[in-house]
N, C-alpha and C positions, 0 to 999 in steps of 0.2 A: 284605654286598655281594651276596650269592646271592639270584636272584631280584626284582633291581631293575627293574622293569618301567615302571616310572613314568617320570617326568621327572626325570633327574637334573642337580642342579646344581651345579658343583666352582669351587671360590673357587681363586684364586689369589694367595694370602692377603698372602703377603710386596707382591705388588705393591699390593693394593687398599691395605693400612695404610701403603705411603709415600705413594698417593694422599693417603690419609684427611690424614696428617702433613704435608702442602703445603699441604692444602684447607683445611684447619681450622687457626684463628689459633692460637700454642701459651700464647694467654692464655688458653685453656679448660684448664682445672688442679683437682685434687684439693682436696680442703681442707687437705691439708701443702703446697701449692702446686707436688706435681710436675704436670710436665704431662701431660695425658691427651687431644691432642687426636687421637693415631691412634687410642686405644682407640674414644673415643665416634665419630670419622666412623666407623671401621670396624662400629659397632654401626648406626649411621646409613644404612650404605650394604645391609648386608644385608636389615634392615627394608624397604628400599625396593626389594630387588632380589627379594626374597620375595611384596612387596604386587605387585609389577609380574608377574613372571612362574610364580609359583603352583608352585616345585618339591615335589615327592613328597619330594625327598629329597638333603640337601643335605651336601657335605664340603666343611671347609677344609682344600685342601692345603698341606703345609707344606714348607719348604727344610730337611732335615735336613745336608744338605752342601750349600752355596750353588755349591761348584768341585769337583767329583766329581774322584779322582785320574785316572781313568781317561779322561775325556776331559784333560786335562792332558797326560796321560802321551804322549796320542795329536796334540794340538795344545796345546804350552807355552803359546802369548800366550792361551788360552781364560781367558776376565776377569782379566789377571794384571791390568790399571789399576784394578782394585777391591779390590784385596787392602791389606787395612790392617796386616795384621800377617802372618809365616809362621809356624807349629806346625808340629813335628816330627813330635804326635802331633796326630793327630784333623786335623779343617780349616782350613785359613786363616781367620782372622776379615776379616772385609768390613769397608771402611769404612761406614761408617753415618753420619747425625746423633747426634751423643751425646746428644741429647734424646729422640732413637725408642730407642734400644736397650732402656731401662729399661721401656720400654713392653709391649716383646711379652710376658713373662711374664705379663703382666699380661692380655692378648690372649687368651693363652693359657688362661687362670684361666678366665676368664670363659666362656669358647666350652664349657672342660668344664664349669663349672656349668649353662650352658644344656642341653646334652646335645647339641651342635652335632658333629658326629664331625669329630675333627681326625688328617690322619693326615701322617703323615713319614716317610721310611723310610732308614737310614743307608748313606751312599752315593749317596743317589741325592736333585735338585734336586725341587721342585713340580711342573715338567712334567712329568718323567717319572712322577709317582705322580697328574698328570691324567690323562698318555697309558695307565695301564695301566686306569684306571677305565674311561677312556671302552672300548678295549677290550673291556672284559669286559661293558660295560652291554647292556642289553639290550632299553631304550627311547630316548627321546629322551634328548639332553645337550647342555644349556649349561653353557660353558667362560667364567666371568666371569675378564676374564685383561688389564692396559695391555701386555702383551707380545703383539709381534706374532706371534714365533716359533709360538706353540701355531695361526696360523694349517692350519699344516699337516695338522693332526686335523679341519678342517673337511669334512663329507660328506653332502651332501645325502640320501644313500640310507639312510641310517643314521639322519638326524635330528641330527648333532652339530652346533652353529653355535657361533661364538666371541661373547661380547657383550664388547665393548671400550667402554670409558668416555671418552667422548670432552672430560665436565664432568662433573665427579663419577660418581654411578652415577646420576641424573637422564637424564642425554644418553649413549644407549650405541649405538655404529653394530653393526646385528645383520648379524656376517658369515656368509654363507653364500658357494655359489659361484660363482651369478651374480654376488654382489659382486666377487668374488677374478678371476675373469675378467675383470671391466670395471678393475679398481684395474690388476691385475699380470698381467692375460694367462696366466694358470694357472689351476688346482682347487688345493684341497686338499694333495693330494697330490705336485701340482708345486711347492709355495711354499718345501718344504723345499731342493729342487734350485735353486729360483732364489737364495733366501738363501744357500746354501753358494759360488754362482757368485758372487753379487753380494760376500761378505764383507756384514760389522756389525761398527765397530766399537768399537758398547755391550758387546758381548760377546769385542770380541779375535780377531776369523772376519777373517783376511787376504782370503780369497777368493780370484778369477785377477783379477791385474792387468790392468786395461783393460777389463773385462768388466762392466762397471756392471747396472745394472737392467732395461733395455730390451732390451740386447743379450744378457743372461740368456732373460728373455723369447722374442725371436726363433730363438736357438739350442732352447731346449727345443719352439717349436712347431714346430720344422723338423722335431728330433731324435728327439722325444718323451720323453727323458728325459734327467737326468745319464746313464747307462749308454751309451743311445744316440749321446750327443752324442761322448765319449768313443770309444767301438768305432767311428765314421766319420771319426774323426782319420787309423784307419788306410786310410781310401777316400781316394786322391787326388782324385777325382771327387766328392765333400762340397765342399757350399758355405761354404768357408770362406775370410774373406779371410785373406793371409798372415799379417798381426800372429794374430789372432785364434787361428789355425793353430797359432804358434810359443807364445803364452803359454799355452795350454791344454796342448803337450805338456810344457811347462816347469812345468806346475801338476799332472802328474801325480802324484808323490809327494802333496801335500796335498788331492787329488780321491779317491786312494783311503785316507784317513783320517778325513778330513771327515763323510762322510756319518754315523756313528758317532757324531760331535760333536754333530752339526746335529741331528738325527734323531733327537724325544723317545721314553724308552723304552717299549715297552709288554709289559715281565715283570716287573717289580717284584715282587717278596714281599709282597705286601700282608698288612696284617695282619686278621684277622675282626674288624668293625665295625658297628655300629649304625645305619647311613647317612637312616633315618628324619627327617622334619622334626621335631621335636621340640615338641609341643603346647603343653608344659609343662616346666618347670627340673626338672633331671636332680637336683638339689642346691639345693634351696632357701634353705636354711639357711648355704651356703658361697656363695652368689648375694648373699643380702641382706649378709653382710660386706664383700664384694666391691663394692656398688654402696654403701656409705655410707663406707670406706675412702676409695676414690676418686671419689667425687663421680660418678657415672655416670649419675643423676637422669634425665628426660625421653627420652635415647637409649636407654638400657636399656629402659624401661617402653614406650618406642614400640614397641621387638621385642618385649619377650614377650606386646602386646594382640595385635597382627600374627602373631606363633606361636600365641596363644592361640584364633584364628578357625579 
C-alpha cells in the first residue's frame, strides 16, 4: 500500500458479485452444472471497469464480518433483518441466495490467481477497509461501490469519487460533490450526518423520527453539522419547529451513538499488500485449473487480454 500514488481503485466486492448474481441469468454454469453466474459477471464487470477507467492499482475489498459486534453492541437493529442465522462464535451468517454462497470461494480463488489484491480484515465490514485505503492513498481513488453509504468518502480535494452502477458496471453515475450537492444538498462529508438523521432501513439505522431526507438536509445547512445541529437544541432562539425540537432531544441517546455506526472506519490494521494492477496471473497454473473447473471461458480471457495491455 506504501507509496500508492497512482489511481487507485477499490471494489466493493460483496456488492458488485450480488450485482453480478441478479444481472447474469444463473443458466450460466460450470460444466458440473453449478452455477457460476456471479463469478463470471464479476470477472465481466472489472474487465470493463479497468478498460474504462485505467487504475494503477486495484483491491477488492472484502466483508470479513458483514455485522461487526461493535456496531451492534452500540445500535442492536444494525442489519439484525439480514441475519440468517446467530453464532455464538465468530459472526452471524447473512442471509444470502443459496445459489451465490458457493460461489464466492470460488471469487475468491480466482482474484488470488490473478494476483488481484484482495484484502478483509476481521472485524471489521468492506467499507471500513475502503475507508482506511482511501485514507492512507495518496493519489486519486475510485470507490466502485451499489452502496450509497461509502457516499461519504466522496472529496473533491483529494480526488476520491464514488462510481455507482446504475446497469451493470456499463452505466455508472460518477459521484463527486457537485453531484451530492445537487441529489442531497450536502458534500461528502455531510452525507454521513444526513443518513444517520434520515435512518436506512437496509441497514436497520432507526434514525430521528420525523426527520426524513430534506428536513435532514435543511437542519445540517442551517446547522452545519450533526454536532451543530445538536448543541443549538440547547439555544431556545435556533430555528427549530417544536415537533422537530422534541424528536431530536428524544433522539439524543441514539445521535450520540450513531455516528460510530454510520461513520465508515479509517484505522483498520491493514494488512501489507501488493495493490499493483496485475499485468499478468500471479498463478498460472492454479488459473488455468480454475478456469476449466468452472467453465470461466470468454470472461476470464477478456480480463487477462485487458490486464494484459
Amino acid at each position: 500500500m506504501r507509496g500508492v500514488t497512482g489511481r487507485l481503485m477499490l471494489l466493493d466486492t460483496a456488492s458488485l458479485y450480488f450485482r453480478a448474481y441478479f444481472g447474469v441469468p444463473d443458466s450460466v454454469r460450470a460444466p458440473d452444472g453449478t452455477p457460476v453466474n456471479a463469478v463470471r459477471g464479476l470477472l465481466e464487470f472489472i474487465d470493463r471497469l479497468v478498460k474504462d477507467h485505467h487504475p494503477d492499482s486495484l483491491v477488492a475489498c472484502m466483508d470479513a464480518d458483514w455485522r461487526p459486534q461493535w456496531r451492534v453492541d452500540l445500535i442492536p437493529s444494525y442489519k439484525a433483518h439480514r441475519v440468517a442465522e446467530e453464532r455464538e462464535a465468530g459472526p452471524d451468517e447473512e442471509e444470502v441466495p443459496d445459489t451465490l454462497s458457493p460461489q464466492v470461494p470460488i471469487i475468491e480463488a480466482v482474484l488470488d490467481a490473478l494476483g488481484i489484491a484482495r484484502v478483509g480484515v476481521e472485524g471489521y465490514e468492506a467499507d471500513d477497509v475502503i475507508g482506511t485505503f482511501t485514507a492512507r492513498a495518496e493519489g486519486p481513488v475510485d470507490i466502485v461501490t451499489g452502496d450509497r453509504d461509502l457516499y461519504q468518502l466522496v472529496d473533491d480535494a483529494r480526488g476520491v469519487r464514488v462510481l455507482y452502477p446504475l446497469k451493470g458496471v456499463g452505466t455508472l453515475q460518477l459521484t463527486d460533490e457537485a453531484w451530492l450537492r445537487e441529489k442531497y444538498g450536502v458534500d461528502g462529508r455531510g452525507y454521513a450526518d444526513l443518513a444517520l438523521l434520515r435512518g436506512d432501513p437496509s441497514d436497520g439505522l432507526p434514525g430521528v423520527p420525523g426527520i426524513g431526507e430534506k428536513t435532514a438536509a435543511k437542519l445540517l445547512a442551517e446547522f452545519g453539522d450533526l454536532a451543530g445541529i445538536m448543541a443549538a437544541l440547547d439555544d431556545p432562539r435556533a430555528k427549530f419547529t417544536p415537533s422537530q425540537r422534541k424528536r431530536l432531544e428524544e433522539s439524543r441517546p441514539y445521535v450520540a451513538v450513531a455516528p460510530k455506526v454510520v461513520r465508515v472506519a479509517d484505522d483498520v490494521p491493514l494488512p501489507e499488500v501488493d495493490t499493483a494492477l496485475p499485468h499478468a496471473p500471479r498463478d498460472p497454473g492454479a488459473l488455468k485449473e480454475l478456469a476449466e473447473r468452472w467453465g470461466l471461458g470468454g470472461s476470464l480471457q477478456r480480463l487477462l487480454t485487458t490486464l494484459a495491455v
